[in-house]
N, C-alpha and C positions, 0 to 999 in steps of 0.2 A: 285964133285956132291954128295949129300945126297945120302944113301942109303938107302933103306926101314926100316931095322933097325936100322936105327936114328932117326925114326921118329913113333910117335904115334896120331890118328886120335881120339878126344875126341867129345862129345856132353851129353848135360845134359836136364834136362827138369826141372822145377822150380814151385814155388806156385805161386811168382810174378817176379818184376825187380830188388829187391833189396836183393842185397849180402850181406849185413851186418842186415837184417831184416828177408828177406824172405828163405826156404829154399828146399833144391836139391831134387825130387822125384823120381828119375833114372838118372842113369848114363850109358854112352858106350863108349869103347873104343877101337877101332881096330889098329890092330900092328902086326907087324912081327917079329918073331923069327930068330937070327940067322942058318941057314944052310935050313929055312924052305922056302919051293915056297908061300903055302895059308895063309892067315891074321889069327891071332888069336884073338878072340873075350874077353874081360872082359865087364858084364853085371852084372847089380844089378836091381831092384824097390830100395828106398830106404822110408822108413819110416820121414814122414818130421815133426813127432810130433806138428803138427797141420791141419786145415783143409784148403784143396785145395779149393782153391774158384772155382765156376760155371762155369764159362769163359774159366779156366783153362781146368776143366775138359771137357768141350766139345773142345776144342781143341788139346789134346794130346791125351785123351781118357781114361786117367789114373783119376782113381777115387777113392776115399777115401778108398775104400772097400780091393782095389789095395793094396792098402800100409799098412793096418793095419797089417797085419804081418811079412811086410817085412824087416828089420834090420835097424836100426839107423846107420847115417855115424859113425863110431866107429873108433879104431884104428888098426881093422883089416885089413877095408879097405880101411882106409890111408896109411896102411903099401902095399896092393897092389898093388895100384898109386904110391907111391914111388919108390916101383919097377921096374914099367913100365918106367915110368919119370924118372928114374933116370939117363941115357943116351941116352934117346929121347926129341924129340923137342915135344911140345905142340901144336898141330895144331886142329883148332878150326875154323868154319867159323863164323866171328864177335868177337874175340875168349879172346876179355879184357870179356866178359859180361861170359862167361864157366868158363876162368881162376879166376875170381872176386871168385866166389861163391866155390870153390875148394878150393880157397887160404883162405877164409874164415871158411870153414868148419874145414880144418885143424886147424886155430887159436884157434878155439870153443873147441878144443883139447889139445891148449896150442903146437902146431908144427907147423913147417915152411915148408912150399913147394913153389921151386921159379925154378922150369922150363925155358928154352929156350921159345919163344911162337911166332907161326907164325899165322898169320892171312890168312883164301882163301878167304876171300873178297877185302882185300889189291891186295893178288897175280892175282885176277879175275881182278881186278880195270886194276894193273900192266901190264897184259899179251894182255890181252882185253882192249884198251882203247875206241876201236870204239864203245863198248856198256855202254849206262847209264846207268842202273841198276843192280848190279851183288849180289842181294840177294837170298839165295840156291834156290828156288824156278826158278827164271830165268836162274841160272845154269843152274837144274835140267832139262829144258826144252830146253835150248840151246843145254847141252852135249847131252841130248838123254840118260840121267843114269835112269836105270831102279829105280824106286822107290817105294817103297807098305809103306804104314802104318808113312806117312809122319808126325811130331811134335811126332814123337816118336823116344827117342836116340839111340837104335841100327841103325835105318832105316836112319836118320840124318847122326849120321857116317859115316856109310857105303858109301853114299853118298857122303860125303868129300873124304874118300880113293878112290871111285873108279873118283874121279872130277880130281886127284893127278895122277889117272894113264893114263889119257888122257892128261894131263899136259907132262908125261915123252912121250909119244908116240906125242905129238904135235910139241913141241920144241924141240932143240940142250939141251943139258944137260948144257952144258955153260952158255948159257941163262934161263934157269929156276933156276938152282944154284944162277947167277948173283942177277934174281929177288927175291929170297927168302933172301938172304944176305942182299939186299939193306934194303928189308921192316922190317927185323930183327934187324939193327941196325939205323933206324929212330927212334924218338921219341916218345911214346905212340900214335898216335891219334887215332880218333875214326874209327872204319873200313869202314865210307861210306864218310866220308871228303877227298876231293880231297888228293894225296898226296900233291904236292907243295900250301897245305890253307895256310902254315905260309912264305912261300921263300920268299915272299916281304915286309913282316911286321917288321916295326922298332919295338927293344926293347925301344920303350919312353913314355911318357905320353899318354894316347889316350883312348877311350871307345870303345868295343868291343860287336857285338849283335852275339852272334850262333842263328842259322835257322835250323829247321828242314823239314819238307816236302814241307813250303809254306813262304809265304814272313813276319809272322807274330815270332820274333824274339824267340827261346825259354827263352834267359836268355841275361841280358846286365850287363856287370860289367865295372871297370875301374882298370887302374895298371900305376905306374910310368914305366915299363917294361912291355909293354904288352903282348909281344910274351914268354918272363917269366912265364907270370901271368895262361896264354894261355894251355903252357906247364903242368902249376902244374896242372890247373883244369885236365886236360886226365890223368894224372900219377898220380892222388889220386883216381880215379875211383871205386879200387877194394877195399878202404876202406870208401869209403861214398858211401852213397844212392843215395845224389841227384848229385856227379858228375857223378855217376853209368849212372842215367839217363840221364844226359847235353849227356855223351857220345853215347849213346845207339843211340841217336835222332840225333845228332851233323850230318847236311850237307854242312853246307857252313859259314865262318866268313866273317864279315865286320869289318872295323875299321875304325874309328874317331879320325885323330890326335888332339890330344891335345896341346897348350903350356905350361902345369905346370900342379901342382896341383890342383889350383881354377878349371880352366877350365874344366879340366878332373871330378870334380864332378857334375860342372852348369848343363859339357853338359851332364851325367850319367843323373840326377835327370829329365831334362824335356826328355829323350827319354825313362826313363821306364815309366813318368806320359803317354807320349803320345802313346805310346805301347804296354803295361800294357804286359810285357813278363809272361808267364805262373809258371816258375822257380825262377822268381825274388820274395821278402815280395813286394806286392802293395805299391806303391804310391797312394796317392792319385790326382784325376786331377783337377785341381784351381779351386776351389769353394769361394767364401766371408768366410773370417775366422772372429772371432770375439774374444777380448779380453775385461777385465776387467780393466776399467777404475777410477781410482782414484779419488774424489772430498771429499768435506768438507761441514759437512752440516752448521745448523742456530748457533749449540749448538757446531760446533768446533771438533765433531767426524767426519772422516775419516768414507767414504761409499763406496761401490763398483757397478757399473754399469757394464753392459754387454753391449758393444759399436760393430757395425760393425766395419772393418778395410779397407773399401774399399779407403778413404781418409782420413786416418791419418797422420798427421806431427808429427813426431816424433822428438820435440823439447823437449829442458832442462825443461817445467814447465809441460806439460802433463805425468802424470803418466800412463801406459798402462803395464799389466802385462798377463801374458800367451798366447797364439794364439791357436785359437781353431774351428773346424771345423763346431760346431753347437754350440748354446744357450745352449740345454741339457749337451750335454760335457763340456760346461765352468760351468754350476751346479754342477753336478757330481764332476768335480775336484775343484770345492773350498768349495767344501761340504764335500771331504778326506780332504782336507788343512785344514780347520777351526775347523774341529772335535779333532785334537788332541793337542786344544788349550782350553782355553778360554774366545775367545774372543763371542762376541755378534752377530748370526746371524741377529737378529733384528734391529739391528743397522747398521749391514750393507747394509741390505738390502736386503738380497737374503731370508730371510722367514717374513712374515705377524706379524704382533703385536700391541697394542695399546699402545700408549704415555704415556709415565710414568708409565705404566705396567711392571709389570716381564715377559721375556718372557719365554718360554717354558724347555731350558736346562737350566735359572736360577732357575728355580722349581724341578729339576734333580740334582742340583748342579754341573754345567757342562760352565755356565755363568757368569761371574767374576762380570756384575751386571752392565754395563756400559747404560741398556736399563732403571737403574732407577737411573741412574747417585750416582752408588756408587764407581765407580774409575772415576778416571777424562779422561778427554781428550786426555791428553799429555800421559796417560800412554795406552789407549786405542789405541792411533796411533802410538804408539811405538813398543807394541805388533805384530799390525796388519803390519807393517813394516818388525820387524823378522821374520811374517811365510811365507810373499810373498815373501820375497829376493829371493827365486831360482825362482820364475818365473817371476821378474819381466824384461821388455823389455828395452832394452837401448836405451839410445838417441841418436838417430842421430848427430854425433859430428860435422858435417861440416853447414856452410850457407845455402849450393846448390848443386854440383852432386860430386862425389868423383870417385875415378879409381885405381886398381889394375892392376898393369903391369905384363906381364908375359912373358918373352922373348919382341917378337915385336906386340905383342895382350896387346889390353886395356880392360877391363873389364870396365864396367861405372855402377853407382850406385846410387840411390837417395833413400833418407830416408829409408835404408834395400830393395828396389825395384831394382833387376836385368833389366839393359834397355836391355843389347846387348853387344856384344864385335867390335873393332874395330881396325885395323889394317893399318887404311890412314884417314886426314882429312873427306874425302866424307864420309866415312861409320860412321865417328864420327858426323857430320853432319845430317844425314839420322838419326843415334838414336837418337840423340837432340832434333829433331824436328817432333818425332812421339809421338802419346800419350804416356802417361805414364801407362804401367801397374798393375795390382793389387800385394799384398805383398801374400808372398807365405811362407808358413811354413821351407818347407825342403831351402829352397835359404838363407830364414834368421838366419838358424841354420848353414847351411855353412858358411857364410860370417862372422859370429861369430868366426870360427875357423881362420878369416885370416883380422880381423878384424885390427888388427896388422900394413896392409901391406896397408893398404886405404892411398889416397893421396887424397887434395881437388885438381879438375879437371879445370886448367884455358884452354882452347882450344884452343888458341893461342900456347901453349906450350907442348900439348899432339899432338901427332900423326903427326907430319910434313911429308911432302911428302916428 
């Protein structure tokens, strides 16, 4: 069994959530001395060289005024954390988010502190399974520990040590030992995720949503290893911000097995459109996109139209270049595109002019002149060819629908258009014979990358029972 002197009770109080941004306003730390009975106390305010926000200060009570004279983390008193730490354990209730900011300050320093670290919301989870919620507060009122001067870090502390010494008078030593061992040598997770969130999770393909309080997901990502992937996000916690937070929040995972790569990003892409998770850059949710359409006028110049793409066939003779969510955005970007050319906006159509006039960047000297037919045709649309190349859209290479295999899932496709996936004639069936949806940006930037693996789809020979 631990001995009191192996162990050190820490709590800290903060500006915000982020260790790698935000920083520490006080610190406490209660411990035991060998040969000693009473805890001994290490206490600082700490100077966090910028200003506590509002929220903050009304909840710990510690206010700007507080800390103006108070010392900078220095390496005074990293030298008397090291001390302490140096053969005690780190215990912390929630205790990656205390340990984060600690480990940080030292780095700010240029040292490493890397402590044993026990979590008491793990060991409360652990001990206690019969209660849902084991954050200090519900301790606090469960044990019955005397508490004054609560979001303040001695009082925090203190609290922890004395939750620890109800823990040693509750249980066999054996069993509190046992329980601190187990959660000490698991694998980072966050301290309010069940312990066994990952025991069933295959390391394969699949999409993954963390939740925090309520059913609306914080974050969805995807991994060819998920419980991998899973792992990293909690074990990089103390060095980034937002897994800081994924952590902080993290109550419960879901998982979406995947068969491959495709799938794993289809089915990523429409559960953050449909979701819109809080952590995740937005998607956007399918709106009519609109691209810039190629045609030729009377005189043999090359014009650009801004076409909806609700019904596009994307065959060998129509030209269709960039996908865009509004008219304005498709202006804006062929208005950067064309600027650092030049070719003739008036010509192509996207600004006003009169016929056989100069137009306006020909008067700038910024227009090669194609609007009073002083380069020709062929070179006009030879131009206009080189600076569309990176956005222009591919054609559809097949007749009719195409399909990517992945393991025993079909993936089916028409003209860049995601129908469905399909797994037995019927469900191949069923997609075939629903309408056909609209073309979606982020499906047709994927399907680019696996564009490769397309087969044309005869249904006699896909999917047999």
């Amino acid at each position: 069994m631990f001995s009191d002197q192996q162990l050190a009770f820490i709590d800290i109080e903060t500006t915000g959530g982020r260790a790698t941004v935000d920083r520490i306003t006080e610190i406490a730390v209660v411990y035991t001395e060998a040969g000693q009975q009473q805890p001994q106390v290490f206490h600082t305010l700490l100077n966090p060289d910028t200003s506590i926000p509002p929220f903050i200060q009304a909840l710990t009570g510690i206010s700007n005024q507080m800390v103006e004279q108070a010392p900078y983390f220095n390496d005074e008193i990293a030298d008397q954390l090291s001390a302490i730490f140096k053969e005690r354990i780190f215990i912390a209730h929630n205790v990656r988010f205390d340990y984060g900011f600690i480990k940080a300050a030292f780095k700010r320093l240029g040292r490493t502190f890397n402590p044993q670290q026990l979590c008491t919301v793990k060991l409360s989870r652990q001990l206690y399974p019969e209660h849902k919620h084991h954050g200090l507060d519900k301790i606090i009122a469960r044990h019955h520990i005397d508490m004054h001067n609560r979001h303040r870090a001695f009082a925090d502390a203190r609290a922890i040590y004395d939750f620890w010494q109800q823990l040693k008078h509750n249980f066999p030593a054996d069993t509190l030992h046992h329980a601190c061992k187990t959660i000490m040598q698991r694998p980072s997770l966050p301290a309010h995720l069940n312990n066994d969130a990952l025991k069933n999770i295959n390391d394969d393909y699949g999409v993954y949503l963390i939740y925090g309080d309520n059913d609306l997901p914080l974050y969805i990502g995807k991994s060819k290893q998920v419980k991998t992937r899973l792992l990293s996000h909690f074990g990089q916690d103390v060095h980034n911000s937002k897994e800081m937070s994924l952590s902080q929040q993290a109550k419960k995972i879901d998982v979406i097995p995947c068969s491959g790569e495709l799938d794993a990003l289809l089915t990523e892409s429409a559960q953050i459109k449909q979701r819109q998770p809080i952590l995740n850059r937005r998607l956007r949710r399918q709106k009519d996109l609109f691209s810039f359409q190629l045609s030729t006028n009377i005189h043999g110049y090359d014009t650009l139209n801004i076409v909806p793409m609700r019904h596009v066939q994307f065959n060998q003779q129509q030209r269709y270049y960039g996908l865009f969510h509004s008219k304005s955005d498709a202006q804006k970007a062929i208005k950067n595109t064309i600027n650092n050319t030049d070719l003739c906006l008036q010509i192509l159509g996207i600004e006003k002019g009169s016929s056989n006039r100069p137009c306006f960047r020909h008067q700038l000297h910024q227009c090669s002149g194609a609007c009073i037919n002083k380069i020709t045709a062929t070179t006009h649309n030879l131009k206009l060819a080189l600076a569309l190349q990176k956005i222009k859209l591919a054609a559809w290479p097949f007749n009719s629908y195409a399909y990517v295999k992945e393991r025993q899932k079909y993936h089916i496709f028409h003209h860049w258009i995601y129908l469905g996936s399909a797994s037995n004639s019927d469900e191949l069936h069923t997609i075939l014979s629903q309408p056909q949806g609209q073309l979606d940006r982020d499906v047709y930037q994927i399907i680019q990358q696996h564009k490769h693996q397309l087969q044309a789809l005869n249904p006699a020979h896909v999917c047999p029972d």
